[in-house]
VEXLUM-994181 format. One record per residue: residue in three letters; x, y, z of N, C-alpha, C, CB in turn. Coordinates in Angstrom, 1 decimal. Each point is the difference from the previous one (the first is absolute). Glycine has a CB too. Layout:
! residues N
<pt rest="ALA" n_px="X" n_py="Y" n_pz="Z" ca_px="X" ca_py="Y" ca_pz="Z" c_px="X" c_py="Y" c_pz="Z" cb_px="X" cb_py="Y" cb_pz="Z"/>
...
***
This chain:
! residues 58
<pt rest="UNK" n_px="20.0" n_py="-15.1" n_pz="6.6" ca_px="1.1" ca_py="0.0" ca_pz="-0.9" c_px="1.0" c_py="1.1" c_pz="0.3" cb_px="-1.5" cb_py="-1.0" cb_pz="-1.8"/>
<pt rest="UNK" n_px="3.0" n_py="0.4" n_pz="2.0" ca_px="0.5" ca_py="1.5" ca_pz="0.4" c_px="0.6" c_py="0.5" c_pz="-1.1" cb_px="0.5" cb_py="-0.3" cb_pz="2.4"/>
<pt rest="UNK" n_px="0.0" n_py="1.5" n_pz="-2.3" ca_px="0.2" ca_py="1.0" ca_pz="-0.6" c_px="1.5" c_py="-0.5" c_pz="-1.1" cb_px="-1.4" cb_py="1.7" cb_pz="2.2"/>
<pt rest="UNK" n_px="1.5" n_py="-1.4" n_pz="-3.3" ca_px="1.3" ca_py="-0.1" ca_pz="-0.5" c_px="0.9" c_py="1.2" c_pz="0.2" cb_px="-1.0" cb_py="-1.5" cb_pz="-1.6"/>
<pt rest="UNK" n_px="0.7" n_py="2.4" n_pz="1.7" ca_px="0.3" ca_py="1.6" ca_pz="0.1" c_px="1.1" c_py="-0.3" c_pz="1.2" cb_px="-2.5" cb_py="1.5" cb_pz="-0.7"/>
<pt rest="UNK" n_px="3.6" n_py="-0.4" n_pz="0.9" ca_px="0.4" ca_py="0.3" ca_pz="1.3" c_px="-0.7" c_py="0.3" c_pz="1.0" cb_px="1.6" cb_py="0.4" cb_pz="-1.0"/>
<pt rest="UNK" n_px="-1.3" n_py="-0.4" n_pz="2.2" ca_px="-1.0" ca_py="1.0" ca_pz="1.0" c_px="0.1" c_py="1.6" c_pz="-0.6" cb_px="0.4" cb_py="-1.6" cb_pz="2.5"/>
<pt rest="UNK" n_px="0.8" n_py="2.2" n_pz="-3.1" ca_px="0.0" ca_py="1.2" ca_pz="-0.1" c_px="-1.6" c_py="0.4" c_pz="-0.6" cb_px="2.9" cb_py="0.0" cb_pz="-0.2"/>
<pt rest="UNK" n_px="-2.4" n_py="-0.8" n_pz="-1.1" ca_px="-0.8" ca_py="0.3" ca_pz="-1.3" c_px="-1.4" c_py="-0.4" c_pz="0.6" cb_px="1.8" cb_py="-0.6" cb_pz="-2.0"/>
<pt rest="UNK" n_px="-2.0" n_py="-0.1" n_pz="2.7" ca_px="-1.3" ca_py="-0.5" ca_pz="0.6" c_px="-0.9" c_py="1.0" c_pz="0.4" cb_px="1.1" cb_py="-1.9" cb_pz="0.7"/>
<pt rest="UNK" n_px="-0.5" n_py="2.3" n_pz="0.5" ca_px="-0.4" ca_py="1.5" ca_pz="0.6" c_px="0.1" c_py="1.2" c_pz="-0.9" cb_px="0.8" cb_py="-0.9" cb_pz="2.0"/>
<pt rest="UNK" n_px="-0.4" n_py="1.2" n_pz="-2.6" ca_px="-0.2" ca_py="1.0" ca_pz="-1.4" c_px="-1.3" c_py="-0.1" c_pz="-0.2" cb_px="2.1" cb_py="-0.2" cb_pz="-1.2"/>
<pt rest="UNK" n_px="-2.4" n_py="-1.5" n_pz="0.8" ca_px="-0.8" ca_py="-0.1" ca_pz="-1.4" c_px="-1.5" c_py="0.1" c_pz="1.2" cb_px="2.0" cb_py="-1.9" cb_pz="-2.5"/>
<pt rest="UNK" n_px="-2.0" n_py="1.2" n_pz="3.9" ca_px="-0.8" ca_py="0.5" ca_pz="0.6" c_px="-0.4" c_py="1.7" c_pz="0.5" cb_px="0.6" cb_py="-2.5" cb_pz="0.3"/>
<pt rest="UNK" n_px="0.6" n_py="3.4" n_pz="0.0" ca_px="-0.6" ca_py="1.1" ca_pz="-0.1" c_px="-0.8" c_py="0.4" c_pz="-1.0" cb_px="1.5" cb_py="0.2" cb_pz="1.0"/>
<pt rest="UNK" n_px="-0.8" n_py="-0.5" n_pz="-2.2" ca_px="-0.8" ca_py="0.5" ca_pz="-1.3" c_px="-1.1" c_py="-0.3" c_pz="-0.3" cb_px="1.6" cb_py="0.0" cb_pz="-0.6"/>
<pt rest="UNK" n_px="-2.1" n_py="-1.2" n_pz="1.1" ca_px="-1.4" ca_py="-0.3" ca_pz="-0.3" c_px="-1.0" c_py="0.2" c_pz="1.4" cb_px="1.0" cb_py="-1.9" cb_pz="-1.9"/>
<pt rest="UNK" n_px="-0.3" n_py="2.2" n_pz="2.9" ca_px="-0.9" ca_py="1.1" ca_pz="1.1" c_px="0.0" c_py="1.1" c_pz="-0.5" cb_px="0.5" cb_py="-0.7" cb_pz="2.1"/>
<pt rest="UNK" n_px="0.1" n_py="1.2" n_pz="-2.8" ca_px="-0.3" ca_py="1.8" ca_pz="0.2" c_px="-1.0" c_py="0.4" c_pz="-0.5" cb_px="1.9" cb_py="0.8" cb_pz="-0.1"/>
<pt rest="UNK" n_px="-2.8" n_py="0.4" n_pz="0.3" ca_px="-1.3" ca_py="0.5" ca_pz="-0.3" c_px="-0.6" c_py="-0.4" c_pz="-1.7" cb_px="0.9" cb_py="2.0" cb_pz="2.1"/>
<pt rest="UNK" n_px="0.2" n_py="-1.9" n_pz="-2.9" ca_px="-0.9" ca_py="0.1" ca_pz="-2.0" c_px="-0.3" c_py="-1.7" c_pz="0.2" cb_px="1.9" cb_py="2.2" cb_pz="-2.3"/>
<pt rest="UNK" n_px="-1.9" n_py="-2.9" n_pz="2.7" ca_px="0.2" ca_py="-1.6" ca_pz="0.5" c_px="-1.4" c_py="-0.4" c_pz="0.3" cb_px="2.5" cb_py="0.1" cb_pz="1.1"/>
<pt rest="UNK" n_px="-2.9" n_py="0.5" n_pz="0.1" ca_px="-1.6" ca_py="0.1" ca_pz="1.0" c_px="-0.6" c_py="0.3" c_pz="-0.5" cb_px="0.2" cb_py="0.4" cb_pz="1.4"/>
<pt rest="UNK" n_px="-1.1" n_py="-1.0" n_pz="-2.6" ca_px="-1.0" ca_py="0.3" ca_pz="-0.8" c_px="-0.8" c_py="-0.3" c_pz="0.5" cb_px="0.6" cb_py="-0.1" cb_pz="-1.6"/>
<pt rest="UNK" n_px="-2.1" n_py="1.0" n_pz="2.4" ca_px="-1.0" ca_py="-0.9" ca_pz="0.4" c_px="-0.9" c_py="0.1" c_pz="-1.1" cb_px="0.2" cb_py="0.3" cb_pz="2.4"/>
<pt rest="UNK" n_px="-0.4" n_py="-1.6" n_pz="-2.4" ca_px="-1.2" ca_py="-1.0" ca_pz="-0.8" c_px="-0.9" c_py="-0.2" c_pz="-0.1" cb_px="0.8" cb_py="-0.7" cb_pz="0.0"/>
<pt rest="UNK" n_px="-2.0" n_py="0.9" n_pz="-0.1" ca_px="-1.8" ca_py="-0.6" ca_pz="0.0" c_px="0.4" c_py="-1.6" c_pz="0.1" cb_px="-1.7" cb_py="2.1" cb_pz="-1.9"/>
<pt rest="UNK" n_px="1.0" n_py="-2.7" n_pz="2.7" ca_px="0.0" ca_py="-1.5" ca_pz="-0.2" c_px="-0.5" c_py="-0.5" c_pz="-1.2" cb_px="-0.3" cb_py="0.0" cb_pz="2.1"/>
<pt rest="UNK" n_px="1.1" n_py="-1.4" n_pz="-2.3" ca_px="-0.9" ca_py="-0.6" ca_pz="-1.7" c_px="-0.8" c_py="-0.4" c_pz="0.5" cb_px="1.3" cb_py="-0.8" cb_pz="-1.6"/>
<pt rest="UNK" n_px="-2.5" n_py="1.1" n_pz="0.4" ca_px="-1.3" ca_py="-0.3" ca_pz="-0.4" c_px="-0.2" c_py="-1.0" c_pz="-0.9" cb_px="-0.5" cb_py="1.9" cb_pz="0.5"/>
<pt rest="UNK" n_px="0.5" n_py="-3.2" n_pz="-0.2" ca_px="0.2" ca_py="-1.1" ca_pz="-1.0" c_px="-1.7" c_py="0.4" c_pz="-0.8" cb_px="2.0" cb_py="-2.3" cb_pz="1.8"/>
<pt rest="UNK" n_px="-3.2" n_py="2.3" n_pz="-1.0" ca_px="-1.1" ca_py="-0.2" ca_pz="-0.7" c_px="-0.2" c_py="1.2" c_pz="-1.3" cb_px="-1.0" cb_py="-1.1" cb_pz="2.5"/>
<pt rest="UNK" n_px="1.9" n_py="2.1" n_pz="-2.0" ca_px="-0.2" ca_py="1.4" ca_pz="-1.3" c_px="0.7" c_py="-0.9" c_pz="-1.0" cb_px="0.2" cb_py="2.8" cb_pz="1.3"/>
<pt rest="UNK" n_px="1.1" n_py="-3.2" n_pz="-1.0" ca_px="0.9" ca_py="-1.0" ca_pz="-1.4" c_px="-0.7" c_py="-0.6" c_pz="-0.3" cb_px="1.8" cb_py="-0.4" cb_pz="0.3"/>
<pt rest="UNK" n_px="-2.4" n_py="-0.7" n_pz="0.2" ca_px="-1.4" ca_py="-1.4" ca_pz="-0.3" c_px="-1.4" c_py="0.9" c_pz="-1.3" cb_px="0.2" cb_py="-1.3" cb_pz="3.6"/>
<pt rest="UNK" n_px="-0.9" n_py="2.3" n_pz="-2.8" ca_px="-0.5" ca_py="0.8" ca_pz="-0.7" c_px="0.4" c_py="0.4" c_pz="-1.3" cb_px="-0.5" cb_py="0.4" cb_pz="1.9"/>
<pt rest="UNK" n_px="1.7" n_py="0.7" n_pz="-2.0" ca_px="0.5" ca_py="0.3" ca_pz="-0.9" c_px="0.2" c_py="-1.1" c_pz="-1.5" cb_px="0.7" cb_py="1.4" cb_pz="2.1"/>
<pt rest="UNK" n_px="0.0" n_py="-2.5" n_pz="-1.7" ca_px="0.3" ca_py="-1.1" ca_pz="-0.7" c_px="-1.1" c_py="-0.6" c_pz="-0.2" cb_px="1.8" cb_py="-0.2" cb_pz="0.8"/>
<pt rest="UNK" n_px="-3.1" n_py="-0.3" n_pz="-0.3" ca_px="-1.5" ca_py="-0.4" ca_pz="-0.6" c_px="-0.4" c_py="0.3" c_pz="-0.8" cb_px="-0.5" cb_py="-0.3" cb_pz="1.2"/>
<pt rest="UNK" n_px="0.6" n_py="2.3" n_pz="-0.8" ca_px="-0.7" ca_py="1.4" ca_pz="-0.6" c_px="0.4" c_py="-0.1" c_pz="-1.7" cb_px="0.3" cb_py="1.9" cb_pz="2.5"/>
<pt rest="UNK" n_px="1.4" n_py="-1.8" n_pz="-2.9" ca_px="0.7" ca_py="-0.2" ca_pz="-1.1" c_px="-0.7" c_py="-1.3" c_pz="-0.7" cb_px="2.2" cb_py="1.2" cb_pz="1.1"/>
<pt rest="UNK" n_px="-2.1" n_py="-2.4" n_pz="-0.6" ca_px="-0.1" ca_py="-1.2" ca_pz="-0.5" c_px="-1.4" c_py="-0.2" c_pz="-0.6" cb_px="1.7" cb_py="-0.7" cb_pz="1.7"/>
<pt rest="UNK" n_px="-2.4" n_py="1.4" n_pz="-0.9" ca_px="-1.8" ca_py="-0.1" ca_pz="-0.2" c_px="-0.3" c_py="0.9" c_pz="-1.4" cb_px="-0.6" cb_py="-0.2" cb_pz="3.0"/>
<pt rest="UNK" n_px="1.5" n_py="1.9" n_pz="-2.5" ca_px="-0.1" ca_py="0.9" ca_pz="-1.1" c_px="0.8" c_py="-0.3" c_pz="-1.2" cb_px="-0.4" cb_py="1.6" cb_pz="1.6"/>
<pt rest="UNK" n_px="1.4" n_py="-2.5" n_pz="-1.6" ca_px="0.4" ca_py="-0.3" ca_pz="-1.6" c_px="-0.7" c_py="-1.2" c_pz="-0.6" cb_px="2.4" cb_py="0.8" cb_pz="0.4"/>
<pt rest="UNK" n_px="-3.3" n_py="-1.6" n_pz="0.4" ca_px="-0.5" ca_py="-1.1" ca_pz="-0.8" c_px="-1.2" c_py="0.8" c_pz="-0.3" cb_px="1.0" cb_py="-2.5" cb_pz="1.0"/>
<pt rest="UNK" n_px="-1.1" n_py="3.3" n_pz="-0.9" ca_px="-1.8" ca_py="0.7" ca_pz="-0.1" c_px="0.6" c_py="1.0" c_pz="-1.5" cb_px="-1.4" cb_py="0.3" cb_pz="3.5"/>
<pt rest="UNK" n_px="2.0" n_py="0.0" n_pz="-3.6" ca_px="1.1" ca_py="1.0" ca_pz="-0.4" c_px="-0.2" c_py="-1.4" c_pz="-1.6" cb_px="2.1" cb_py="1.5" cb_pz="3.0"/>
<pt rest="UNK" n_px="-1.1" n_py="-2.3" n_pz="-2.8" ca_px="0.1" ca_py="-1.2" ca_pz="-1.2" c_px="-1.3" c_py="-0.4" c_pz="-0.6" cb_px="1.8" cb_py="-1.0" cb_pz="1.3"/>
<pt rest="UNK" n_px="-3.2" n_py="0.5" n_pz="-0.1" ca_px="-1.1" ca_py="-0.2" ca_pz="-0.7" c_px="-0.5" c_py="1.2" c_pz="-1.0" cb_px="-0.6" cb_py="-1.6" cb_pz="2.0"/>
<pt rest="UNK" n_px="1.1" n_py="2.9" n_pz="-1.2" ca_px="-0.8" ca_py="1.1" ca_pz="-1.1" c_px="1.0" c_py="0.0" c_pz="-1.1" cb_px="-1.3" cb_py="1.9" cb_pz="1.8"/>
<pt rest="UNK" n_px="2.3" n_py="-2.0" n_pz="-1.8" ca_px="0.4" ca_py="0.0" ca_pz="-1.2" c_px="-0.1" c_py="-1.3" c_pz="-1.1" cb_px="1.3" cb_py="1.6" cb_pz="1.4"/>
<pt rest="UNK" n_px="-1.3" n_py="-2.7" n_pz="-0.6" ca_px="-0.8" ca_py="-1.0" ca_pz="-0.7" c_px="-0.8" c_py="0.3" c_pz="-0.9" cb_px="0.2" cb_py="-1.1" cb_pz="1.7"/>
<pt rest="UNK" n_px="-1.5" n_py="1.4" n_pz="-0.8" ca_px="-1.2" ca_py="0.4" ca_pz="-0.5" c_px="0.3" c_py="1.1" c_pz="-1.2" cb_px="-1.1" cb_py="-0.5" cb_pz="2.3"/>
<pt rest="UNK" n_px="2.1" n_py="1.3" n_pz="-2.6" ca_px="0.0" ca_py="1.1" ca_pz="-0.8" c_px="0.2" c_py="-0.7" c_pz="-1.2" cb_px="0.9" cb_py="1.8" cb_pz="1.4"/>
<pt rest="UNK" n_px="0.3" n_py="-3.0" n_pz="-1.7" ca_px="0.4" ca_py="-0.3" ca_pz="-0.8" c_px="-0.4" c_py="-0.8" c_pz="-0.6" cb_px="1.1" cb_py="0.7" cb_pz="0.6"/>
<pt rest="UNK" n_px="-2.2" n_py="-1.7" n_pz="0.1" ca_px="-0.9" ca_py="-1.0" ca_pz="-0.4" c_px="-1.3" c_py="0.4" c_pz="-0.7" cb_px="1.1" cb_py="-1.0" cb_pz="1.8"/>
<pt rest="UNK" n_px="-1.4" n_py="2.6" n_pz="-1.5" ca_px="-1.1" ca_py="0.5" ca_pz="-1.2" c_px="0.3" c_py="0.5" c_pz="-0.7" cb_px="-1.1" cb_py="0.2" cb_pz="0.8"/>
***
């Protein structure tokens, strides 16, 4: 897709997003820690609901 920008503005907007505060190195994503996480919640609020079930039902 090209650019709508001028070339000026183009090159600007590419310096600016090379320069160093830009170069964040990253840990790779870990889809299985998200997967985890999201089970972990899901599992701990229905367990979470039955006990409270259970509270209100005696």
């Amino acid at each position: 897709m090209p650019s709508r920008l001028h070339p000026e503005d183009q090159k600007r907007v590419d310096q600016y997003l090379a320069s160093p505060v830009h170069q964040v190195e990253r840990r790779p994503f870990r889809v299985w820690i998200l997967i985890a996480l999201v089970v972990g919640s899901v599992v701990g609020l229905g367990l979470l609901s039955r006990l409270l079930a259970q509270l209100v039902a005696v």
